[in-house]
C-alpha distance (Angstrom), angle and dihedral (degrees) to the residues before:
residue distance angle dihedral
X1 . . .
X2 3.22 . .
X3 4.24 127.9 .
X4 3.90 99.1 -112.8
X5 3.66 93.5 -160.2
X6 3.82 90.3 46.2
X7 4.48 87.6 48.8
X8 3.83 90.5 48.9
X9 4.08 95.8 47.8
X10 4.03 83.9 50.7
X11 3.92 88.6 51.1
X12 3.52 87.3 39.8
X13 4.17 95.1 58.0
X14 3.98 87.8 35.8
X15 3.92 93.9 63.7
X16 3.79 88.9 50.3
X17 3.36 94.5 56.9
X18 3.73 102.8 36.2
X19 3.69 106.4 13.7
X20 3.81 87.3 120.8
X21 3.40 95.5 64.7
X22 3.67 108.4 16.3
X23 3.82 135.5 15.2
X24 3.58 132.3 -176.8
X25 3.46 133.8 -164.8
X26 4.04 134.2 -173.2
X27 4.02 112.9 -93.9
X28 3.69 102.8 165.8
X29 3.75 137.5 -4.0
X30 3.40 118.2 -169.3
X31 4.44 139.0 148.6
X32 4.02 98.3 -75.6
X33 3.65 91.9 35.0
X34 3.62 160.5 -75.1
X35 4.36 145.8 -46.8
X36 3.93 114.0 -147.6
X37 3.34 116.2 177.4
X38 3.87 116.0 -144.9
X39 4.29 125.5 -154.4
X40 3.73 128.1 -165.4
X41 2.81 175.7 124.6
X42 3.62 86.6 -140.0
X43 3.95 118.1 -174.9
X44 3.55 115.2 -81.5
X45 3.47 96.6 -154.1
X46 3.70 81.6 68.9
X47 3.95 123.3 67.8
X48 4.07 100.2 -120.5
X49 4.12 88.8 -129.5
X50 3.51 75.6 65.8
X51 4.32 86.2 70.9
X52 3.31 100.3 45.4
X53 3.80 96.5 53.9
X54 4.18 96.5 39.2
X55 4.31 78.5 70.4
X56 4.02 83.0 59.6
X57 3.81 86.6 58.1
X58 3.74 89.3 52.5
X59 3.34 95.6 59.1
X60 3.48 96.5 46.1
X61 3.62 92.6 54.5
X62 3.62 91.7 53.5
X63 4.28 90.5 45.7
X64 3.49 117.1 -78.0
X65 3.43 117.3 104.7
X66 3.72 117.5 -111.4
X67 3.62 91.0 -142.7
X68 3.98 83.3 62.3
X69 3.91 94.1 68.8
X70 3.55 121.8 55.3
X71 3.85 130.2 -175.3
X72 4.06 104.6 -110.3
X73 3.98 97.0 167.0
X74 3.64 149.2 2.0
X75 3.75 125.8 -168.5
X76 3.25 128.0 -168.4
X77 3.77 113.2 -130.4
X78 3.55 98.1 -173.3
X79 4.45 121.7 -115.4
X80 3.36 94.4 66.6
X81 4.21 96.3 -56.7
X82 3.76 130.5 128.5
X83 4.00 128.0 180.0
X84 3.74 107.6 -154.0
X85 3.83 120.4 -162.4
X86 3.44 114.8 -142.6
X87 3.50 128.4 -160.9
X88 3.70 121.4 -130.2
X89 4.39 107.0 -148.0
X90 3.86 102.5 -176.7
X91 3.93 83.7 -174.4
X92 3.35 95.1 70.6
């Protein structure tokens, strides 16, 4: 499982940097993984996968390995939202 105080710092330094496109925020933590949900209006000169995994890079700057969290859905919400669910590896 994920640190919670370690996945809230990386949402934390993602909404500085791209809060005026795109912000997430923690829905669920649980053992296998993690829910973030993810506002607009997101830059469409970017492809919005592009979001979801920049919050992979986050973590890895702060420790965790990026190759430790993998994308295992996105859903659509509707308005511009998205919950990803991310998959927490602890084998690396």
């Amino acid at each position: 499982m994920i640190d919670p105080e370690m996945l809230d710092t990386a949402i934390g330094i993602y909404n500085r940097y791209r809060g005026s496109m795109a912000t997430a925020e923690l829905d669920n933590i649980d053992d296998t993984g993690f829910d973030v949900r993810f506002t607009g209006p997101f830059c469409r000169m970017c492809c919005d996968y592009d979001y979801f995994e920049d919050l992979r890079w986050e973590l890895h700057a702060l420790g965790i390995p990026a190759s430790t969290m993998q994308i295992e859905d996105i859903e659509y919400l509707g308005d511009e939202t998205f919950r990803v669910r991310y998959h927490a590896d602890a084998s690396g």
